[in-house]
N, C-alpha and C positions, 0 to 999 in steps of 0.2 A: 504493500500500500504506500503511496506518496506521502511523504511528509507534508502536511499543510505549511504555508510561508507563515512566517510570523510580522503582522500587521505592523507591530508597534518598535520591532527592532529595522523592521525596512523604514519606517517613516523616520523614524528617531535623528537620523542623519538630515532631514530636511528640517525636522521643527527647530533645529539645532542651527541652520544655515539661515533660518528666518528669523530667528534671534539676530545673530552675528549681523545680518546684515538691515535689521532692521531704520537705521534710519536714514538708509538707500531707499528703503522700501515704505518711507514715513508713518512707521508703527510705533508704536509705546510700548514701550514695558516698565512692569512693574513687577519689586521683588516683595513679596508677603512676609511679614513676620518671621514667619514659620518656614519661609522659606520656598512656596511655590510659586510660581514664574506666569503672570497676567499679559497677554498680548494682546491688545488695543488696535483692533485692523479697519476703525472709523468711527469711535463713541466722540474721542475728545480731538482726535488728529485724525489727518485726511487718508491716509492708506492710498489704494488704489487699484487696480488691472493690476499687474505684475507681483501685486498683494495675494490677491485673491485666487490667482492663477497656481500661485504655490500653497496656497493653503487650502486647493481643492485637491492636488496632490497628498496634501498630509489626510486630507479624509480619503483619500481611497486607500491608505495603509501605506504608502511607496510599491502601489500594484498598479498604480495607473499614471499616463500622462497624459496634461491638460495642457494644449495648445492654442492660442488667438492663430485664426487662420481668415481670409477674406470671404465674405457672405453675398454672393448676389443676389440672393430674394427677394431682401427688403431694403429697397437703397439707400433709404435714411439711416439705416441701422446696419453698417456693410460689416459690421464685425463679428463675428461668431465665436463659440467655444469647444474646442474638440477635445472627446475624451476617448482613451485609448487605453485598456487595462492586458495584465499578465495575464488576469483569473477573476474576472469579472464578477461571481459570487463573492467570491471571497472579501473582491475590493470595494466590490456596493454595498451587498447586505452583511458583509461581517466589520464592515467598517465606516463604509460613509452613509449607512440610513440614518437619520435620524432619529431613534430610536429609545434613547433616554429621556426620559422628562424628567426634570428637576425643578424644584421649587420649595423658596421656603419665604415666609411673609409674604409681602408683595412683589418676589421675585421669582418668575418662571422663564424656562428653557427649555427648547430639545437640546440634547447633545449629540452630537454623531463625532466620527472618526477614532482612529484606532484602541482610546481610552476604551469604548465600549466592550472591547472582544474582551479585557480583561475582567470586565463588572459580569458580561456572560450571562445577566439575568432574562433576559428575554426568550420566550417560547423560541426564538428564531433561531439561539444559538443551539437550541438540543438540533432541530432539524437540519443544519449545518454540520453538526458535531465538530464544534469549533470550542475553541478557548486560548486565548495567549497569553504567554507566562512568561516577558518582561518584569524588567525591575525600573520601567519612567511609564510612564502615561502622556498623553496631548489627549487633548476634546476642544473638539469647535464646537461653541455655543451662539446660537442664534439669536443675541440680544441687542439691547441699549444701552443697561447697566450690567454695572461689575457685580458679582456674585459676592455677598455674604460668606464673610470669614468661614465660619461654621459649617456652610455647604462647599466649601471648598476644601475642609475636614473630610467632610462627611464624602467628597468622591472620591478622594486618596483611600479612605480607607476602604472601600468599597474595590477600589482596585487592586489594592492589597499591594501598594507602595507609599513611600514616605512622600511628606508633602513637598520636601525640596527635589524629587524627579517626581512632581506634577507641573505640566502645562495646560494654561485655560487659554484658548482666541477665540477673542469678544468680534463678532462681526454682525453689525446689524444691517439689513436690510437696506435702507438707506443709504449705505456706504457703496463707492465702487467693488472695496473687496466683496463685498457682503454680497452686492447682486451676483460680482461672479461665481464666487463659489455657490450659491444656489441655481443658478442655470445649470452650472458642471454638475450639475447630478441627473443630467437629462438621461445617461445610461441608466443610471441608479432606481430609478423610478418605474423603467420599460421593466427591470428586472423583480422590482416588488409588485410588480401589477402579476408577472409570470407566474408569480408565487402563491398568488392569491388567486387566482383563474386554476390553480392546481397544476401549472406545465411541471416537470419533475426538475429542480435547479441542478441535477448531478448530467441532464443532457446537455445543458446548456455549457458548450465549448471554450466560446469567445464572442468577443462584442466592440462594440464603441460610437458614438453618436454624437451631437453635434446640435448649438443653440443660439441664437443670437443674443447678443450682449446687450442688457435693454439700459435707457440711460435710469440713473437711483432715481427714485423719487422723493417726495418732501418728507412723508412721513411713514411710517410702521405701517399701514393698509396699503397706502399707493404702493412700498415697493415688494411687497407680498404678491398683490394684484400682477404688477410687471412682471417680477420672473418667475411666476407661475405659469403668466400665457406665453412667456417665450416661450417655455416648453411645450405645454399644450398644443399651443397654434403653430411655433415656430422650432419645434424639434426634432432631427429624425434620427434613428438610430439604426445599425445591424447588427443580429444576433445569428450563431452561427450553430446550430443545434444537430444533436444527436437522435437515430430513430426513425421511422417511418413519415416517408413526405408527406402523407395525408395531416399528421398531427404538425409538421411546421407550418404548413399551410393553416391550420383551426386557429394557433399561436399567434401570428401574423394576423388574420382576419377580428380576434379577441383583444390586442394587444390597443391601438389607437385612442386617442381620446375621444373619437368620435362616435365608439362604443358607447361610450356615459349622455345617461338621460340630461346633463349639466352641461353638454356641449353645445356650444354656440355662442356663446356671451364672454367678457368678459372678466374671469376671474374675479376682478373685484364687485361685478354685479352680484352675482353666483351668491358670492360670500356675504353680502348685503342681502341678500336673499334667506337665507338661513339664519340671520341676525348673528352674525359674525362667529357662529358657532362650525368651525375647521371642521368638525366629525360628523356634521348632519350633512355636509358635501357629498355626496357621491363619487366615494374611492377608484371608481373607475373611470373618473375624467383626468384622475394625476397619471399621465402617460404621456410621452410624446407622439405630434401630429401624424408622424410619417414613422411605419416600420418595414422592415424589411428582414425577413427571416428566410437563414439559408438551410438547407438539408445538405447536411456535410454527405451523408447515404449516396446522395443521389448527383448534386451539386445545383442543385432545382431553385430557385428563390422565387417569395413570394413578397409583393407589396401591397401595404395596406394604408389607411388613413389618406387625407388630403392639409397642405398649407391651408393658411386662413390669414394672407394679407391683411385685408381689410379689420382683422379685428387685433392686428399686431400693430397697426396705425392708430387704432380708437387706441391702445391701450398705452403704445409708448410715447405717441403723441399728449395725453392726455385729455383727447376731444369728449 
């Protein structure tokens, strides 16, 4: 049997060089008390693309790479984000899903990246049969504010390392990093959608897919809204599957966002719609717009979903 990679000794070398080069890359740090290490990728300083681009790498574990490559879909918006992984399980769902919720007070977070494989709490991790057994953690957190002392305790120990090899980046939505590293998970998303539709993750070979880079917006809803429907409207990805072409083919036609009864609006209507409650959404509109799944059997590809221009203009326009 393969050795699985371990998440959190491949990324280590990167959250390590984001540090270092931090005020190249105009991020903040700050050293805790106790000793763990706060990376500030747009609360109080500007960060940026070349932020975000590396710190969508530290959420796929150092299993994947994130590229700016040119976009011609949408001309306002000609930049895009490519993602390209080792082991695309491993590097979406054992590392960069989102997948922790944290909170304590008036302070909530998902966390994703490679921290998670070692907390290993999630149903996801027995169906993977995954767990990593480093001695430092990283976790991107999806916020505004910095996390309370005490929950920053509470996720070292949870990791089952000392708080000075703990790393937290703060990147909220509104920031450039923040949007990018949330676009970069347009693989991330085709492959949690697989999972939930029951495709079996041990077929699934190889992948990588591709999102336009939307500009931040002013506030916490606006830029939720934006880099949700990049991917939505504006993402496609390909997945390169093991097993009989009639099921890559089911895969392909199940996988699109335009499956989901939420399709056709944008995102932040949707979520207005629900009175901003994220879990009464219909789970199966977080997919990107376009997929394409190959039967490695056969070498057969199949495409599904369609762009959606005009509601990638409503949305990064702000009309």
């Amino acid at each position: 049997m393969t050795k699985k990679p371990s998440v959190g000794a491949l990324s280590a070398p990167l959250v390590e060089s984001l540090i270092r080069d931090a005020d190249t890359l105009r991020l903040g740090i700050e050293r805790t008390a106790t000793g763990a290490t706060i990376v500030d990728a747009g609360i109080s300083v500007r960060g940026g693309l070349e932020a975000g681009r590396r710190i969508t790498e530290i959420c796929l574990g150092g299993l994947g790479k994130a590229t700016f490559s040119p976009d011609v879909r949408f001309p306002r918006w000609s930049t895009a984000i490519q993602i390209t992984t080792a082991d695309p399980v491993i590097a979406c769902l054992g590392s960069q899903y989102a997948g922790w919720s944290l909170s304590e007070g008036d302070f909530f977070a998902l966390g994703s990246g490679p921290a998670r494989a070692l907390w290993a709490q999630e149903k996801l991790f027995g169906e993977l049969e995954y767990k990593d057994t480093v001695d430092s953690a990283a976790l991107i957190m999806e916020t505004d504010k910095r996390p309370p002392d005490t929950l920053i305790a509470h996720i070292a120990k949870e990791c089952g390392v000392s708080e000075d090899k703990l790393t937290l980046i703060l990147t909220p939505t509104t920031s450039l990093a923040g949007s990018v590293q949330v676009v970069g998970r347009v693989l991330e998303v085709a492959l949690h959608k697989a999972h939930s539709i029951h495709f079996p993750l041990d077929r699934i070979v190889d992948g990588a897919g591709f999102a336009p880079v939307p500009p931040p917006a002013a506030d916490f809803l606006g830029g939720m809204g934006r880099t949700n429907d990049a991917v939505l409207y504006g993402g496609e990805i390909s997945l390169y599957v093991e097993g009989p072409e009639d099921e890559a083919e089911q895969l392909a036609n199940g996988l699109p966002s335009s499956t989901s009864r939420d399709h056709g609006r944008p995102f932040g209507e949707v979520f207005a719609g629900y009175n901003y409650d994220f879990y009464a959404c219909d789970a199966g509109l977080f997919s990107p717009a376009v997929v394409t799944v190959t039967a490695l059997s056969t070498g057969k590809s199949f495409t599904a979903g369609a762009y959606e221009p005009k509601l990638i203009e409503k949305s990064f326009s702000g009309a």
